[in-house]
C-alpha positions in Angstrom: 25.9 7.2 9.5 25.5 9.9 11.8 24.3 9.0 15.4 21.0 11.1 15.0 19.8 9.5 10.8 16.1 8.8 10.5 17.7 6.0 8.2 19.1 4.0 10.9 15.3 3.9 12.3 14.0 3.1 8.6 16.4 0.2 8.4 14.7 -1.9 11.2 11.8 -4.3 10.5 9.5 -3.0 12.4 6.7 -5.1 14.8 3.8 -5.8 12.0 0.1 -6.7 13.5 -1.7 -9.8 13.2 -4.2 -9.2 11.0 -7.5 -11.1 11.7 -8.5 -12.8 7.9 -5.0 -12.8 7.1 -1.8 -14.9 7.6 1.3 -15.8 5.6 4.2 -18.1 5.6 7.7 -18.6 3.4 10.2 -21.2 2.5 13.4 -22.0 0.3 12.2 -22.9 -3.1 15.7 -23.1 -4.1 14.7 -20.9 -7.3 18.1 -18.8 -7.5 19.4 -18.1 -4.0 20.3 -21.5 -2.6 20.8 -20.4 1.2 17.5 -18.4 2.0 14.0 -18.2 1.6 12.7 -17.3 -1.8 8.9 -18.1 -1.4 6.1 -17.3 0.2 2.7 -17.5 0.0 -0.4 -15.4 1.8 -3.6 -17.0 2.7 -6.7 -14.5 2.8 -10.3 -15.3 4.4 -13.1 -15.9 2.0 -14.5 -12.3 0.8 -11.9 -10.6 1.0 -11.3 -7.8 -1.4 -8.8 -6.9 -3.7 -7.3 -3.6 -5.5 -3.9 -2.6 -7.2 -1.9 -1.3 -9.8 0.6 -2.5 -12.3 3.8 -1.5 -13.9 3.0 1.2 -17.1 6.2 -1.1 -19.2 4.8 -2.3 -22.4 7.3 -5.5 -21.7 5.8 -7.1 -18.8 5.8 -10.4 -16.6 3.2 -13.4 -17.1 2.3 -13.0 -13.1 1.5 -9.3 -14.3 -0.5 -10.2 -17.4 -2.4 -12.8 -14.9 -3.0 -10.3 -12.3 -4.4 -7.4 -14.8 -6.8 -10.3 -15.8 -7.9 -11.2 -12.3 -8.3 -8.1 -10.6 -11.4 -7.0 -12.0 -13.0 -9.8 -10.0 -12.2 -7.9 -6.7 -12.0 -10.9 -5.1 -8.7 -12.6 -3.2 -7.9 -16.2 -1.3 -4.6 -15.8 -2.0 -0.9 -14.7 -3.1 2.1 -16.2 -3.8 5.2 -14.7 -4.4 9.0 -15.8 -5.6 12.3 -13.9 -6.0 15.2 -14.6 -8.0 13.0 -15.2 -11.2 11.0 -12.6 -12.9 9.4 -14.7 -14.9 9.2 -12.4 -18.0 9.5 -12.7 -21.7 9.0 -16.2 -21.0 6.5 -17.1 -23.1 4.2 -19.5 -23.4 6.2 -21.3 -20.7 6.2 -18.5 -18.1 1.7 -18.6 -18.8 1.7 -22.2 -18.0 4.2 -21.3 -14.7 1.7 -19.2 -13.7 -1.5 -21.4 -14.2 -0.4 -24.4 -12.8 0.9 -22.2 -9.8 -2.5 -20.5 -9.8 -4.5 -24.0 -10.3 -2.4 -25.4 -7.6 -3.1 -22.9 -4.6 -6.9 -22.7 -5.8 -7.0 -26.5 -5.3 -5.7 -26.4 -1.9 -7.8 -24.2 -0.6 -10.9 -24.9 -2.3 -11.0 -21.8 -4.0 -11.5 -20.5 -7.8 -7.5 -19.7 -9.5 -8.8 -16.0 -10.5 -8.6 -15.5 -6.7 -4.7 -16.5 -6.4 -3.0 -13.7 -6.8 1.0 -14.2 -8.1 4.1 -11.9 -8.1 7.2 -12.7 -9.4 10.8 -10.9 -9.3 14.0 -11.2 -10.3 16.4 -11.7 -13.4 14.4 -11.4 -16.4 14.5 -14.0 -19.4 15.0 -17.1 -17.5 12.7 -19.6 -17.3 10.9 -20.1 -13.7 10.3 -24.4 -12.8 6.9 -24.2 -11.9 7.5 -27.5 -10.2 9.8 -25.5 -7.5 6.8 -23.9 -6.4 3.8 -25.7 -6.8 6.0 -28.6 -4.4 5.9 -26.6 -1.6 2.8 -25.1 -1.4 1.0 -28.0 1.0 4.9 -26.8 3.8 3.6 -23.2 2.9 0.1 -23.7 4.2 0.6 -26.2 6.9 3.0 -23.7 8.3 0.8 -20.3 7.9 1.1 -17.7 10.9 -0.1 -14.5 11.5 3.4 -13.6 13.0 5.4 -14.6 10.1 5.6 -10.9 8.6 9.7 -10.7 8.4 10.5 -14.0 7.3 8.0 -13.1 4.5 9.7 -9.7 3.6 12.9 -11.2 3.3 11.5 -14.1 0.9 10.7 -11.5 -1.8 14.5 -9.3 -1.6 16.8 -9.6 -4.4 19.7 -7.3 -4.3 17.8 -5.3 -1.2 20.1 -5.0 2.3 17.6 -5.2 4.2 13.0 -6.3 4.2 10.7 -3.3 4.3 7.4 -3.2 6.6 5.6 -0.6 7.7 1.8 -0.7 9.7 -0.9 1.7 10.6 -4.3 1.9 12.5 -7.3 3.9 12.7 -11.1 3.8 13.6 -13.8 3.4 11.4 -17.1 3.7 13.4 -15.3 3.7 17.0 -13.3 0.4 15.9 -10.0 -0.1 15.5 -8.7 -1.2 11.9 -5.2 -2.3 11.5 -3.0 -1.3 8.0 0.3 -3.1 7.2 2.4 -4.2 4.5 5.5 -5.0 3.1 7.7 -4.1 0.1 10.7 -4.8 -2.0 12.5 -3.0 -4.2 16.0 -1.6 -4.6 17.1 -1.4 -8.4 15.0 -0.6 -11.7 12.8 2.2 -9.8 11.3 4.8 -11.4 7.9 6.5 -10.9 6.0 4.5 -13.5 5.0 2.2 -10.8 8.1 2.6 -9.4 11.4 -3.7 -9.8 9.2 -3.0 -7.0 6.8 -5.1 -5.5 4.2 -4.3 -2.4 2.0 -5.1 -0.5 -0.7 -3.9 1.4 -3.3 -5.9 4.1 -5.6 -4.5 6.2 -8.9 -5.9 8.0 -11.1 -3.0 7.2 -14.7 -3.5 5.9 -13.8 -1.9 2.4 -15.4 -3.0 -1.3 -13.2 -3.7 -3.8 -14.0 -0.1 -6.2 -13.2 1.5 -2.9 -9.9 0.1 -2.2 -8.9 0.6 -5.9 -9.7 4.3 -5.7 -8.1 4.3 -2.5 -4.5 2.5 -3.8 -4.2 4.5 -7.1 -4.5 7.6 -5.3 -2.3 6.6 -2.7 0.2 5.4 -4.9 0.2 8.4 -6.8 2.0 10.3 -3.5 4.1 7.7 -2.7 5.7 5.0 -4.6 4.8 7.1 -8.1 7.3 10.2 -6.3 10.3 7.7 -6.0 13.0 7.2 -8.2 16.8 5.4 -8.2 17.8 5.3 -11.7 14.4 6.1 -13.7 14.4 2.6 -14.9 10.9 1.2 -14.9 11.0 -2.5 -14.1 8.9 -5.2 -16.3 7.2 -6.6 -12.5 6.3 -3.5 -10.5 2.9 -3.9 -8.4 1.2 -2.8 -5.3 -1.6 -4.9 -4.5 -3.9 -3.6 -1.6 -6.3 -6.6 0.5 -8.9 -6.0 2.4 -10.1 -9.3 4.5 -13.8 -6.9 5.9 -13.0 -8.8 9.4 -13.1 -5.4 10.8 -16.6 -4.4 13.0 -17.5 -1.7 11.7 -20.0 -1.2 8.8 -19.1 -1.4 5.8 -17.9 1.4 3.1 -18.6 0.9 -0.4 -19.0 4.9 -1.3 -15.7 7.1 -2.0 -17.4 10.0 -0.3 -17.6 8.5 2.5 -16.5 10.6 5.1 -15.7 7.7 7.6 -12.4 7.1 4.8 -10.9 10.3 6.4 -8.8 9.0 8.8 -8.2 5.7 7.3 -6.9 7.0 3.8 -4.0 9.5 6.1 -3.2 5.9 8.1 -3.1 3.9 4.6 -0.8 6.9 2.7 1.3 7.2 6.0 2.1 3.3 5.3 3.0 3.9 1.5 4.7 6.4 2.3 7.0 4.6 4.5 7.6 1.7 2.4 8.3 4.0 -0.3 11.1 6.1 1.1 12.3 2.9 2.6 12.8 1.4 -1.0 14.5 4.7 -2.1 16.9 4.2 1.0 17.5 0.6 0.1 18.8 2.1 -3.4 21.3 0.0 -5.0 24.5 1.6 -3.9 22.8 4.2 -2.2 25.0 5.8 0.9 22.4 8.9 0.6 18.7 9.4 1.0 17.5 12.6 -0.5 14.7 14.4 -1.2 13.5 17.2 -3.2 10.8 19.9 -2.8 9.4 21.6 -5.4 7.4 24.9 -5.0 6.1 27.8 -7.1 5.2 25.9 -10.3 2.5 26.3 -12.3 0.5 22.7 -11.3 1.5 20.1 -8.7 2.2 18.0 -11.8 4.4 20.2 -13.5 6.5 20.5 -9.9 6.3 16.5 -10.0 7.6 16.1 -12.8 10.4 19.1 -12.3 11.1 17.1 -8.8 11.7 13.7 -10.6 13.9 15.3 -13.4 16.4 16.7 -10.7 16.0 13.1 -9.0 17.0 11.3 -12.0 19.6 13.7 -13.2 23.2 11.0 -12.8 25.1 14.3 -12.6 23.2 15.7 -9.2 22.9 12.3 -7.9 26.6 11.8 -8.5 27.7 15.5 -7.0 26.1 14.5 -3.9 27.4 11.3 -3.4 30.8 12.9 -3.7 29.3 15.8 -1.1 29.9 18.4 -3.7 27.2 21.1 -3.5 27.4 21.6 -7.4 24.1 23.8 -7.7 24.8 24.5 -11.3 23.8 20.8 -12.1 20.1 21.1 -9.9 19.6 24.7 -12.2 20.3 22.6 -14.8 18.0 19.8 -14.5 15.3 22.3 -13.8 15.9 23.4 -16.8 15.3 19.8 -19.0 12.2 19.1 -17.2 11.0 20.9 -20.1 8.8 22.5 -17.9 7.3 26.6 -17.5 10.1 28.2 -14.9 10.6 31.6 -14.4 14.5 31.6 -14.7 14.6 34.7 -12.7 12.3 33.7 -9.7 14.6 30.3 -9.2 15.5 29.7 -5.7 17.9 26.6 -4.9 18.6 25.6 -1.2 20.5 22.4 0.3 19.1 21.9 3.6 19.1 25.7 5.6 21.8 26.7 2.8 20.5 29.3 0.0 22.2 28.6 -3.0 20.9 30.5 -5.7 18.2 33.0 -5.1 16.8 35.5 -8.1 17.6 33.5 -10.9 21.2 33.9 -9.8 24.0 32.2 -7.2 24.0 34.1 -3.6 27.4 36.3 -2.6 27.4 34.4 0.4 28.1 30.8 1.3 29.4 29.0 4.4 31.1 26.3 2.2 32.7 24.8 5.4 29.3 24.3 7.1 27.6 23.2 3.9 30.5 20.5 3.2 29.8 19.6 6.5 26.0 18.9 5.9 26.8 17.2 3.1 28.7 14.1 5.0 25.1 13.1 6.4 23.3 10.5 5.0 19.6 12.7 4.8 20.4 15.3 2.3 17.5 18.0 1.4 17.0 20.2 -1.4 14.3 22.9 -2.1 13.7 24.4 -5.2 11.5 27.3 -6.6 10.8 28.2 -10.0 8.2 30.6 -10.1 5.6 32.3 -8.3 2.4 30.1 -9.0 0.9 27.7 -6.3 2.1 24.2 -8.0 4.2 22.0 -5.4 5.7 18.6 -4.6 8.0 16.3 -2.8 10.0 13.7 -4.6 12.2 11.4 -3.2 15.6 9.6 -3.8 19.3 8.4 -3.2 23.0 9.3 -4.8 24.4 7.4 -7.6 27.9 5.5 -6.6 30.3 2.9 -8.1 28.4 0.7 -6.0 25.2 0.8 -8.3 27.9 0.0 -10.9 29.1 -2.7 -9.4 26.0 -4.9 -8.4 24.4 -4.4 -11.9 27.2 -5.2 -13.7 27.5 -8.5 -11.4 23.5 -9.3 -10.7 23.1 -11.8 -13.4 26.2 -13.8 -13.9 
């Protein structure tokens, strides 16, 4: 990488908060891994608040089928989360994983099970030993910490490199509120929820319909504008928790004008973990992202942005640092979406490519090769004259990506 990456920064775990209302702790479950931890488990105060979204798959996990069923509730004590299993199309048996998991926690702390929240990820198909889990939730609780942020992170990594957190704060009322959260996710990513799990904690004095509205339009910039292979995962959720231990008063109205500056700090954090997922790309040696201007809606440039993204043949050029334009024209042009050919612009990084709906007479191909060895590659494309834009995010395809599939399971 060169000296001066942003991904180098990315990479490191950053310092999380201690959030009041909130603490978390992890272990080795032995559930696939063997050598590191694989569990952890989050303890929330009483009242806290709950909002999230789910994966759009019409094949999905029993902790997702639980969690759709629980969130209405908008209430949280807990969550509790393994890697190495998925737990999906399991059955009946991956239900009962899930209730006596549920039934367990609730027990323990006195609380009702539609407030245990559970996340599961991993290799889909087998079945998860509820046993494994449920055995170690008393070590999980009598070792609960509000510092115990990375160990957590790394608990819930399959085939990541490396465990993703991000923070935040803000004021509400002239008091500070503190945003954090962590996130997996390196394989089976694609903007339908984008297998990615994350989540979100913060102390703010928030109801439940406001942190819902808050998390699916949040997610909508963020983790819905990332893709590595445009596969979307059976497990995929982002769970935001609120624990209302902040002093200010609290905001139950979407208008309310106080959300300003706490809605930029929450997107900044999705944000974050989002790109940091897309870096963490199996395989990935590139991180790149896409602009999109001049289309007719911001969802029409979205969707033009993701169908570059996606596109093996531009992921592939750029891992091999070949500035093969022809193949970004082209997946404009299966986006299916209204262009005007003859208004197309294509840039990579300060390079114009194309300009006019045809390729420019001059191009520094030695400087441009050269910009294509970094690891941060940019690309701006626009296909019209209307107001629609967007930013899309994601990494080059290598043998690497290849490799790790092919050897994940077995």
């Amino acid at each position: 990488m060169q000296k001066d990456s942003p991904i180098i920064k990315l990479k490191s775990f950053p310092k999380l908060p201690k959030i009041n209302g909130f603490r978390l702790s992890s272990c080795n479950a032995n559930i696939r891994y063997g050598d590191r931890h694989d569990l952890m488990l989050a303890e929330f105060v009483s009242g806290t608040s709950v909002g999230g979204v789910m994966t759009r798959s019409q094949v999905i996990g029993a902790p997702v089928i639980w969690n759709k069923k629980i969130i209405p509730n908008g209430k949280a004590r807990a969550l509790v989360v393994n890697s190495g299993v998925a737990n999906v199309f399991t059955g009946k048996e991956g239900d009962l994983t899930v209730h006596n998991t549920a039934n367990k926690v609730s027990k323990e702390l006195n609380c009702n099970s539609d407030e245990v929240f559970i996340a599961s990820t991993g290799t889909i198909g087998e079945y998860l030993d509820s046993n494994k889990i449920t055995s170690k939730v008393g070590m999980l609780l009598a070792n609960l910490s509000k510092n115990n942020w990375e160990n957590s992170a790394n608990a819930i990594l399959t085939t990541d490199t490396f465990p993703k957190g991000a923070s935040q704060s803000c004021q509400i009322d002239g008091k500070k509120v503190q945003i954090a959260g962590i996130a997996k996710g390196s394989g089976m990513i694609a903007p339908d929820m984008a297998t990615m799990l994350a989540f979100i904690i913060t102390d703010a004095n928030l109801s439940s319909n406001i942190i819902q509205e808050l998390i699916e339009n949040g997610n909508e910039k963020s983790f819905g504008c990332i893709t590595v292979d445009s596969d979307t995962s059976t497990s995929d959720m982002l769970l935001m928790f609120s624990t209302n231990q902040a002093k200010h008063n609290r905001i139950i109205d979407k208008g309310d004008p106080r959300l300003k500056d706490f809605t930029a700090a929450l997107n900044m954090v999705l944000v974050d973990l989002a790109k940091k997922i897309v870096i963490d790309g199996e395989g990935a040696k590139k991180f790149i992202q896409i602009n999109v201007s001049g289309a007719v809606s911001h969802i029409s440039a979205k969707k033009i942005g993701l169908s570059i993204a996606n596109s093996p043949l531009v992921k592939t050029a750029i891992a091999g640092e070949d500035a093969n334009w022809g193949r970004i024209v082209m997946a404009i042009g299966k986006s299916g979406e209204p262009i005007q050919t003859e208004q197309i612009n294509v840039s990579i990084d300060s390079f114009l490519l194309a300009s006019g709906g045809k390729r420019v007479n001059e191009i520094n191909e030695v400087k441009l090769a050269e910009y294509l060895k970094r690891d941060f590659i940019e690309i701006s494309v626009r296909v019209g004259d209307k107001n629609g834009e967007s930013t899309v995010w994601t990494c080059d395809l290598t043998h690497d990506y290849i490799s790790i599939n092919a050897d994940y399971r077995t």
